[in-house]
PQR file with spaces between the fields and no chain letter, atoms N, CA, C, O and H, PARSE charges and radii, in Angstrom:
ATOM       1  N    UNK     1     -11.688   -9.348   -4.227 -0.4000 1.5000
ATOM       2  CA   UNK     1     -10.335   -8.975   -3.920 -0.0000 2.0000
ATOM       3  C    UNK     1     -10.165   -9.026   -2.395  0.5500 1.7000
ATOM       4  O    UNK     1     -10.923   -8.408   -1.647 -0.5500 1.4000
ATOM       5  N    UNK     2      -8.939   -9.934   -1.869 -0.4000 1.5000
ATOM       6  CA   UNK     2      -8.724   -9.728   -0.770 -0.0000 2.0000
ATOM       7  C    UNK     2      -8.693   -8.295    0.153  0.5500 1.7000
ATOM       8  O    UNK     2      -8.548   -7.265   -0.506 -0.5500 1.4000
ATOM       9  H    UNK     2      -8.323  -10.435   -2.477  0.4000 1.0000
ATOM      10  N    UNK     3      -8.803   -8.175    1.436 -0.4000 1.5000
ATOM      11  CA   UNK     3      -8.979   -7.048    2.214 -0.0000 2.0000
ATOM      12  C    UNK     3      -7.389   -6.340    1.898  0.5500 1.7000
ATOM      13  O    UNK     3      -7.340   -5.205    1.423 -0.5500 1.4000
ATOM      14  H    UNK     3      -8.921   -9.012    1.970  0.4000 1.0000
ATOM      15  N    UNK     4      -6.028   -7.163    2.223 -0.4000 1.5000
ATOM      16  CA   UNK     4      -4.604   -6.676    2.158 -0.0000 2.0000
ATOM      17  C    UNK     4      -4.527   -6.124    0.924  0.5500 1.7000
ATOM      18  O    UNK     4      -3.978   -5.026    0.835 -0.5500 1.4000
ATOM      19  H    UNK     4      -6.068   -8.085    2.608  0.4000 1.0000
ATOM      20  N    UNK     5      -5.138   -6.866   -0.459 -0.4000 1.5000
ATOM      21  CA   UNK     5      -4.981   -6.722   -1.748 -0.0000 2.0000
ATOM      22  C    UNK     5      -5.380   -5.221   -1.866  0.5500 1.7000
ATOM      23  O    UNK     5      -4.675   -4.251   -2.146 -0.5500 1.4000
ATOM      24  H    UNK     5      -5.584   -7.758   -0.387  0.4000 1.0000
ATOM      25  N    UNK     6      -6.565   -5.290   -1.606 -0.4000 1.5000
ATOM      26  CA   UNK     6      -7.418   -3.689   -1.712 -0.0000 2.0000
ATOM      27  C    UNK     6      -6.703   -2.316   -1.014  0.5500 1.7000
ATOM      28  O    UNK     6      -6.460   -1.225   -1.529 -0.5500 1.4000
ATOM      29  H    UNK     6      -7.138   -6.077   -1.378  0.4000 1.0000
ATOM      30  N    UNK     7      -6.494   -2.747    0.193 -0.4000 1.5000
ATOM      31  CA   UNK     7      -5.691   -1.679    0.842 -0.0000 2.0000
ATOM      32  C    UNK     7      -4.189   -1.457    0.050  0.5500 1.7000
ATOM      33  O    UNK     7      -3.753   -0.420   -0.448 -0.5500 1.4000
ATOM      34  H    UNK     7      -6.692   -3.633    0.611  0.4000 1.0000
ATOM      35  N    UNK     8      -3.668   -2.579    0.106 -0.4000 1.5000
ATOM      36  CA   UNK     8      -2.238   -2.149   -1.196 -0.0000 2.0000
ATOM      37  C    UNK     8      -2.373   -1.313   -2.743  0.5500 1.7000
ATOM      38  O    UNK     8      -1.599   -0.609   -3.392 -0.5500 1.4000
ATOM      39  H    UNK     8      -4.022   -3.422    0.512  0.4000 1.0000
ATOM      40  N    UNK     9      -3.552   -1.718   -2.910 -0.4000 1.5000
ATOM      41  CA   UNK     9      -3.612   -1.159   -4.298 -0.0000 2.0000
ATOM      42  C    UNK     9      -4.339    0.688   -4.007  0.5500 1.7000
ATOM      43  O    UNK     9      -4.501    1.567   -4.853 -0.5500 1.4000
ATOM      44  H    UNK     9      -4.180   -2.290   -2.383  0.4000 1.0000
ATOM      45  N    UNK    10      -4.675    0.732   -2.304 -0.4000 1.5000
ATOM      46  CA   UNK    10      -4.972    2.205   -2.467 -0.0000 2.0000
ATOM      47  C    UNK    10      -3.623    2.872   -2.316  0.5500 1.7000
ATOM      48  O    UNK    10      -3.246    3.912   -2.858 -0.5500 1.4000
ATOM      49  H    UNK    10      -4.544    0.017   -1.616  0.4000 1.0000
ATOM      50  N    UNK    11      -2.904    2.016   -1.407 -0.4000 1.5000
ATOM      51  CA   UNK    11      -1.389    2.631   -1.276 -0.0000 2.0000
ATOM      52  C    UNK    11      -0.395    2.812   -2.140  0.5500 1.7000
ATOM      53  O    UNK    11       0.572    3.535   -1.898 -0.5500 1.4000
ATOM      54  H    UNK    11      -3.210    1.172   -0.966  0.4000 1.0000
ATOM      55  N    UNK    12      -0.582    2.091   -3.338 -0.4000 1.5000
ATOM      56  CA   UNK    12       0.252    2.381   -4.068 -0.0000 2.0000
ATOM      57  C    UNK    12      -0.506    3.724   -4.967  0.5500 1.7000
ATOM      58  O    UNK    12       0.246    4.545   -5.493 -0.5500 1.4000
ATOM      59  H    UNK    12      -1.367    1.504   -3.534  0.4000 1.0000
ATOM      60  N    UNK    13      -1.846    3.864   -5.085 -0.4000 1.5000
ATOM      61  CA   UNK    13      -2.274    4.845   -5.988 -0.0000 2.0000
ATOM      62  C    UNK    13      -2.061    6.012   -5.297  0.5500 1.7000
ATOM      63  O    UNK    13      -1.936    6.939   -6.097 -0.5500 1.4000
ATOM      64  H    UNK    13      -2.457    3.198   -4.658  0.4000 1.0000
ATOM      65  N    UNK    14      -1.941    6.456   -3.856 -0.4000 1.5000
ATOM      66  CA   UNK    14      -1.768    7.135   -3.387 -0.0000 2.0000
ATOM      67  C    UNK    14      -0.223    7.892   -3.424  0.5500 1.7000
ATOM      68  O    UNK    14       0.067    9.069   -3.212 -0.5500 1.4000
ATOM      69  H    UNK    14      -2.043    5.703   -3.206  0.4000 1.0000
ATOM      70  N    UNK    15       0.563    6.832   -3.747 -0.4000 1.5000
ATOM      71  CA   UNK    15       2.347    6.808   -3.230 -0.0000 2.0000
ATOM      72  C    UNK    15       2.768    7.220   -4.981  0.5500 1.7000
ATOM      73  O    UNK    15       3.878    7.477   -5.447 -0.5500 1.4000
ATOM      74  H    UNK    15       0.328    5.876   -3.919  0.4000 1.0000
ATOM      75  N    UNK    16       1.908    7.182   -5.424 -0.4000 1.5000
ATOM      76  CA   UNK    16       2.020    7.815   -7.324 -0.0000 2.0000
ATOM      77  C    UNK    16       1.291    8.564   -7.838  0.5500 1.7000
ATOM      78  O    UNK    16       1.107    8.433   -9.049 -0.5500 1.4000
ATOM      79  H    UNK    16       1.007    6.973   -5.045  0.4000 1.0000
ATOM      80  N    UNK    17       0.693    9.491   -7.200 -0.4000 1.5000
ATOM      81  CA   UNK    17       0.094   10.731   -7.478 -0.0000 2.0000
ATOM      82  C    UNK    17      -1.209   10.375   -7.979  0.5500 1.7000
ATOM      83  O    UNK    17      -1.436   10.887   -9.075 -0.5500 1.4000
ATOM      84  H    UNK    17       0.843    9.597   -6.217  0.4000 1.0000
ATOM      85  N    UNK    18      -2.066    9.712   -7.556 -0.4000 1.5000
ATOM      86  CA   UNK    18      -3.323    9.157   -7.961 -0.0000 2.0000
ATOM      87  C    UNK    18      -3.280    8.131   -9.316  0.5500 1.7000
ATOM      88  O    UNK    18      -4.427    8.100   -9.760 -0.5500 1.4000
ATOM      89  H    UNK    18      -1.883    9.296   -6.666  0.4000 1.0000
ATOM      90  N    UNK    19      -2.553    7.444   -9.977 -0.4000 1.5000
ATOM      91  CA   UNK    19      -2.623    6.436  -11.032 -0.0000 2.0000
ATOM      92  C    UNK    19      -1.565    5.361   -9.998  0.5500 1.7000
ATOM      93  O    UNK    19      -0.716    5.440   -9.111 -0.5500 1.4000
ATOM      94  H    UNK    19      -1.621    7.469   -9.616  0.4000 1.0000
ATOM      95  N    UNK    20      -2.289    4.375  -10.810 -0.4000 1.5000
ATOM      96  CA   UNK    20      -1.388    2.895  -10.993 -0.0000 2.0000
ATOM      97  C    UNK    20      -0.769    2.644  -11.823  0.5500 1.7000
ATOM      98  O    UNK    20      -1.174    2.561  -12.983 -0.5500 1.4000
ATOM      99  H    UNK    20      -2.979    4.310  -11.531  0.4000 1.0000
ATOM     100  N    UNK    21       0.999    2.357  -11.242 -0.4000 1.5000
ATOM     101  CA   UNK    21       1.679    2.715  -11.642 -0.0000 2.0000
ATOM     102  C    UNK    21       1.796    1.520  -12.794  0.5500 1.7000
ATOM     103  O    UNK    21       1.198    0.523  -12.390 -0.5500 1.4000
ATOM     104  H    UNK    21       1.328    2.425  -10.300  0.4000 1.0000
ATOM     105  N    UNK    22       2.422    1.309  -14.184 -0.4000 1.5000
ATOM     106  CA   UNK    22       2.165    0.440  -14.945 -0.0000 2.0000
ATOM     107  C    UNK    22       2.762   -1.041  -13.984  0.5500 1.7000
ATOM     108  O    UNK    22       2.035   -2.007  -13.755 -0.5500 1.4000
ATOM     109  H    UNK    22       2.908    2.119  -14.513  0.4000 1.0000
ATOM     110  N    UNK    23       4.049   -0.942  -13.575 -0.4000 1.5000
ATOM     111  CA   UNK    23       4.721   -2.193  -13.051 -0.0000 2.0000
ATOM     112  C    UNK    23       3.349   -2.611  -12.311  0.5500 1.7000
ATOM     113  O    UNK    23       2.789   -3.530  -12.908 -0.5500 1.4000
ATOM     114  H    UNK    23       4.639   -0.157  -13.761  0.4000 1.0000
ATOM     115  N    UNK    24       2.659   -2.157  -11.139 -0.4000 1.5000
ATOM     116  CA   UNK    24       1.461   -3.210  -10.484 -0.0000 2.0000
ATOM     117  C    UNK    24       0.436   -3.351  -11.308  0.5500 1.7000
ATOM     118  O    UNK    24      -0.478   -4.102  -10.967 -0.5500 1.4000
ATOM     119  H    UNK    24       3.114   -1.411  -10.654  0.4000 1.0000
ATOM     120  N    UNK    25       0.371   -2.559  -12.739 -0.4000 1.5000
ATOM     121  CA   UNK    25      -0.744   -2.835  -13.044 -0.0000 2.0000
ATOM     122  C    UNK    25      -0.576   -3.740  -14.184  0.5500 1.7000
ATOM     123  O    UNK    25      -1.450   -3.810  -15.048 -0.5500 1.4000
ATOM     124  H    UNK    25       1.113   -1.949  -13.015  0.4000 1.0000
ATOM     125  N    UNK    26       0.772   -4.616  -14.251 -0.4000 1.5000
ATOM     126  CA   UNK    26       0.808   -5.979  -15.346 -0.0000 2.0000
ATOM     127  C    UNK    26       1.409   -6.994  -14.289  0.5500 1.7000
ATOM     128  O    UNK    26       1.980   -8.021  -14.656 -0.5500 1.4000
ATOM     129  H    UNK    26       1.483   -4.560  -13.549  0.4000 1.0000
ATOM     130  N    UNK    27       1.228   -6.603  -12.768 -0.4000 1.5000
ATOM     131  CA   UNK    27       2.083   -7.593  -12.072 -0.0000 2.0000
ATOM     132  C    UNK    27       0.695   -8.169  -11.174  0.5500 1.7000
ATOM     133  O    UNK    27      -0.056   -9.071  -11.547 -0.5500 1.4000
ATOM     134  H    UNK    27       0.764   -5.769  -12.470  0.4000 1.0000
ATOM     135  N    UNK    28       0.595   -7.425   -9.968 -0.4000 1.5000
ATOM     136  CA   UNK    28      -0.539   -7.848   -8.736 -0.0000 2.0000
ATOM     137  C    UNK    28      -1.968   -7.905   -9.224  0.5500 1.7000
ATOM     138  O    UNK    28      -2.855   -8.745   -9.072 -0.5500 1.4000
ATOM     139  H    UNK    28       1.205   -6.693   -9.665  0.4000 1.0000
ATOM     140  N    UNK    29      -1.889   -6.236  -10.137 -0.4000 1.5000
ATOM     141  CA   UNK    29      -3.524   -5.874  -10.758 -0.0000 2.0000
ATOM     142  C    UNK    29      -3.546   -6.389  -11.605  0.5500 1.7000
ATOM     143  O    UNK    29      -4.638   -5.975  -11.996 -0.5500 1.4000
ATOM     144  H    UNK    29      -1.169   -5.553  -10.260  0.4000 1.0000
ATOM     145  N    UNK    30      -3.125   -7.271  -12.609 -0.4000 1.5000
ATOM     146  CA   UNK    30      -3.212   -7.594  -14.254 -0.0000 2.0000
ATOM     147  C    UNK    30      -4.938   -7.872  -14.162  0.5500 1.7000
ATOM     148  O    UNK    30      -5.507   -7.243  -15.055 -0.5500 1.4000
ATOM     149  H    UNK    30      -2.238   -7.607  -12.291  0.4000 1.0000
ATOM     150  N    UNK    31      -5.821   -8.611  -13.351 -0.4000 1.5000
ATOM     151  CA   UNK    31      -6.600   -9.197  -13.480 -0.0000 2.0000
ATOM     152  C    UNK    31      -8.084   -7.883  -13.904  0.5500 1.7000
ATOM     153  O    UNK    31      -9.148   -8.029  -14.505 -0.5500 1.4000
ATOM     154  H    UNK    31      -5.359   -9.122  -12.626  0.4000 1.0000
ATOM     155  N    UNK    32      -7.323   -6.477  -13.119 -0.4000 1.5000
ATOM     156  CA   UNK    32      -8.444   -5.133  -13.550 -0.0000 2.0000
ATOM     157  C    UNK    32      -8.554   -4.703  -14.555  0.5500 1.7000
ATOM     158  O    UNK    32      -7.689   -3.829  -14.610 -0.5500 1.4000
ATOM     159  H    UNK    32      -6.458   -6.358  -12.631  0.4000 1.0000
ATOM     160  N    UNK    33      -9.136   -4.731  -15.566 -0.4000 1.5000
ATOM     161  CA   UNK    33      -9.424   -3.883  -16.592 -0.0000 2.0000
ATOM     162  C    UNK    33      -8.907   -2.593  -17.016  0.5500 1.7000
ATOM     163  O    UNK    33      -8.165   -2.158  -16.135 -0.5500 1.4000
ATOM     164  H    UNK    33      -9.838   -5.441  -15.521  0.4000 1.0000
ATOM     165  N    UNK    34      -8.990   -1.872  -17.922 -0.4000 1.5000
ATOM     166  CA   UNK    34      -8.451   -0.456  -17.661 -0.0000 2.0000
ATOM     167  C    UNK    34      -9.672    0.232  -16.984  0.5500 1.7000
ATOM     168  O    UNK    34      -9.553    1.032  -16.056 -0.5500 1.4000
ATOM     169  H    UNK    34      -9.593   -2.225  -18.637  0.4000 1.0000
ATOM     170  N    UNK    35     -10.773   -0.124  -17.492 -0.4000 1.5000
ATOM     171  CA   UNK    35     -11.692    1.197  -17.025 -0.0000 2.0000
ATOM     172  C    UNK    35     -11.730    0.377  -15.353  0.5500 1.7000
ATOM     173  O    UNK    35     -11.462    1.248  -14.525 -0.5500 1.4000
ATOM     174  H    UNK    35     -10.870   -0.774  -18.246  0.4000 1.0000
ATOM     175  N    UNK    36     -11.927   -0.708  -14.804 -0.4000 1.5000
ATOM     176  CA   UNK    36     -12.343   -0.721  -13.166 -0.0000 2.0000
ATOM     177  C    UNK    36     -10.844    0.093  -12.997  0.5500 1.7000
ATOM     178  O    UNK    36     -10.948    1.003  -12.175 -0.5500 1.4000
ATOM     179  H    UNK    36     -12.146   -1.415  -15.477  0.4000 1.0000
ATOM     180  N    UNK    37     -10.134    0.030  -13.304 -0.4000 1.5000
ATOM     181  CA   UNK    37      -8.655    0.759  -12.746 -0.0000 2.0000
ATOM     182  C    UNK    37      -8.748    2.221  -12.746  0.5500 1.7000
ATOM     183  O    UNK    37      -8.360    2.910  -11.802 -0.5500 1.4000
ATOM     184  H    UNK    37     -10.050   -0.710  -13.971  0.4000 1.0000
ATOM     185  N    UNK    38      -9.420    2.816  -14.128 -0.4000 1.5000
ATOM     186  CA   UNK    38      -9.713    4.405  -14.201 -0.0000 2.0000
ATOM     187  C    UNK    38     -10.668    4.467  -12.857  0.5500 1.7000
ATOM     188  O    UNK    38     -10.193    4.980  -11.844 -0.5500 1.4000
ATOM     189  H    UNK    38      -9.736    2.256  -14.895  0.4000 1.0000
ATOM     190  N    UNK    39     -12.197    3.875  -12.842 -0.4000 1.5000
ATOM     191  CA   UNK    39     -12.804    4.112  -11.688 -0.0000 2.0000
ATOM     192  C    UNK    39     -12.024    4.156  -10.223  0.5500 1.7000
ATOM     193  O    UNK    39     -12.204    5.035   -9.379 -0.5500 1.4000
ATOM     194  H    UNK    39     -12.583    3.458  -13.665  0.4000 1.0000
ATOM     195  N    UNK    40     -11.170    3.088  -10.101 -0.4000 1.5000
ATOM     196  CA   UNK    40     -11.109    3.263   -8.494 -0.0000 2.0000
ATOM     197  C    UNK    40      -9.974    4.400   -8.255  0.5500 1.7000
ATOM     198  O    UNK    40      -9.890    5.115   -7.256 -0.5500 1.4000
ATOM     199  H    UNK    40     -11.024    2.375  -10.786  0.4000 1.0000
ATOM     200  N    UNK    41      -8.978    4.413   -9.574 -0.4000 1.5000
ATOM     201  CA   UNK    41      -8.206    5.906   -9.485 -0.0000 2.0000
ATOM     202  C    UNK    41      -9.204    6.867   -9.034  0.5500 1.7000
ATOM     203  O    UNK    41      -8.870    7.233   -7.907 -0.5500 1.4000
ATOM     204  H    UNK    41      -9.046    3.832  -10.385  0.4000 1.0000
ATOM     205  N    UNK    42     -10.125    7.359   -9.352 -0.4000 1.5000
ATOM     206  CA   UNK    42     -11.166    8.431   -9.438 -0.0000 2.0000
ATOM     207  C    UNK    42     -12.001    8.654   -8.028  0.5500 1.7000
ATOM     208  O    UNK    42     -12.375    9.679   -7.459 -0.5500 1.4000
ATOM     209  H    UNK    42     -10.396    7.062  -10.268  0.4000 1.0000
ATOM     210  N    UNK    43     -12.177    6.742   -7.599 -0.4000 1.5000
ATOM     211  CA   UNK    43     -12.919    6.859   -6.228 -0.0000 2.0000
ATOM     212  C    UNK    43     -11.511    7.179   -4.822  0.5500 1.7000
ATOM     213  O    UNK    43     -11.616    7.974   -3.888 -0.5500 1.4000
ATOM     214  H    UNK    43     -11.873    5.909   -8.062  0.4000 1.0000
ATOM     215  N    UNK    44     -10.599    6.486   -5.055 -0.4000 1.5000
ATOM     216  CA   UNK    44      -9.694    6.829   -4.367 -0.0000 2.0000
ATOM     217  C    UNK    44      -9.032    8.413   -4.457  0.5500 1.7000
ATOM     218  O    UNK    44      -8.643    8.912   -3.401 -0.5500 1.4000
ATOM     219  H    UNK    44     -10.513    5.841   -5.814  0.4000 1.0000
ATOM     220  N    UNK    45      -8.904    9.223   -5.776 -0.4000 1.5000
ATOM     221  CA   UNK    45      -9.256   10.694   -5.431 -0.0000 2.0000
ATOM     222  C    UNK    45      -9.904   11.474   -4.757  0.5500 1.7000
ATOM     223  O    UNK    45      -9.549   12.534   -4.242 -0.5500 1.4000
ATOM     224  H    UNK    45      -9.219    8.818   -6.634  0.4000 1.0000
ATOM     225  N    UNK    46     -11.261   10.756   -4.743 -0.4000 1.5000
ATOM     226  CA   UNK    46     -12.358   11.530   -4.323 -0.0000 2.0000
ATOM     227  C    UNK    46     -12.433   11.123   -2.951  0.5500 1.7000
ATOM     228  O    UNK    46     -12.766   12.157   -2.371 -0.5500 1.4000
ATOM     229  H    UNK    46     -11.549    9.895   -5.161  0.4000 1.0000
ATOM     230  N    UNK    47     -12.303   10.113   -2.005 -0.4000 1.5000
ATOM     231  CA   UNK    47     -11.553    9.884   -1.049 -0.0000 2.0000
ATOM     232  C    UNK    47     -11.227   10.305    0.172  0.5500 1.7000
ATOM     233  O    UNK    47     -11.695   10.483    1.296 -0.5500 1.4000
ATOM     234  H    UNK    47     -12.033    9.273   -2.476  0.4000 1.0000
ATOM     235  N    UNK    48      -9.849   10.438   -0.722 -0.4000 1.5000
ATOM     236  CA   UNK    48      -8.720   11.007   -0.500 -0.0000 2.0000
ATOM     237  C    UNK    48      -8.295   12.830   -0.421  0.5500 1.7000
ATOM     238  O    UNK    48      -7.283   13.372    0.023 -0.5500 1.4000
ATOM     239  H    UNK    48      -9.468   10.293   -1.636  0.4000 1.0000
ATOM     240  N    UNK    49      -9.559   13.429   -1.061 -0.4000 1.5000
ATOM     241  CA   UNK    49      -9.319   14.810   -1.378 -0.0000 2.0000
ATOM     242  C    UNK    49      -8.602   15.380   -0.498  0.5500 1.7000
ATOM     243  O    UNK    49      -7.454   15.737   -0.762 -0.5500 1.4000
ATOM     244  H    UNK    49     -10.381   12.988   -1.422  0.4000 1.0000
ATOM     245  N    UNK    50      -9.158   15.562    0.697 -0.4000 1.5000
ATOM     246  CA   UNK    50      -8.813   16.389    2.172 -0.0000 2.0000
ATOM     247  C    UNK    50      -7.420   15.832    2.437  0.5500 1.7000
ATOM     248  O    UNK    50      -6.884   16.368    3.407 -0.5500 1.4000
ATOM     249  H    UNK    50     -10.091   15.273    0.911  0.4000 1.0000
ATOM     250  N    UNK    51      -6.779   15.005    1.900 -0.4000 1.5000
ATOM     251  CA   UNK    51      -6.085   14.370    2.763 -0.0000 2.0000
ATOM     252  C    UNK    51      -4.752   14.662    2.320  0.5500 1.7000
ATOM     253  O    UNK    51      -3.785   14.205    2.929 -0.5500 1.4000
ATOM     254  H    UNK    51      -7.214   14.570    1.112  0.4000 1.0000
């Protein structure tokens, strides 16, 4: 995954309360799985905690 790609997809999980929201996730993300999508929700929580 591109570097812009990766950083967008933390921004949007961030800008929706920790999930991806369905619209990016049948549009930009279609190509993630559900579970790599559950994981990086989870790593981007964990993160993100303090923040």
């Amino acid at each position: 995954m591109p570097d812009r790609l990766a950083q967008n997809l933390i921004i949007f999980i961030r800008q929706n309360e920790g999930k991806l929201g369905i619209k990016r996730r049948s549009g930009e993300f279609k190509k993630l799985t559900d579970d790599e999508v559950t994981q990086i929700e989870s790593l981007v929580a964990e993160a993100f905690d303090e923040f």
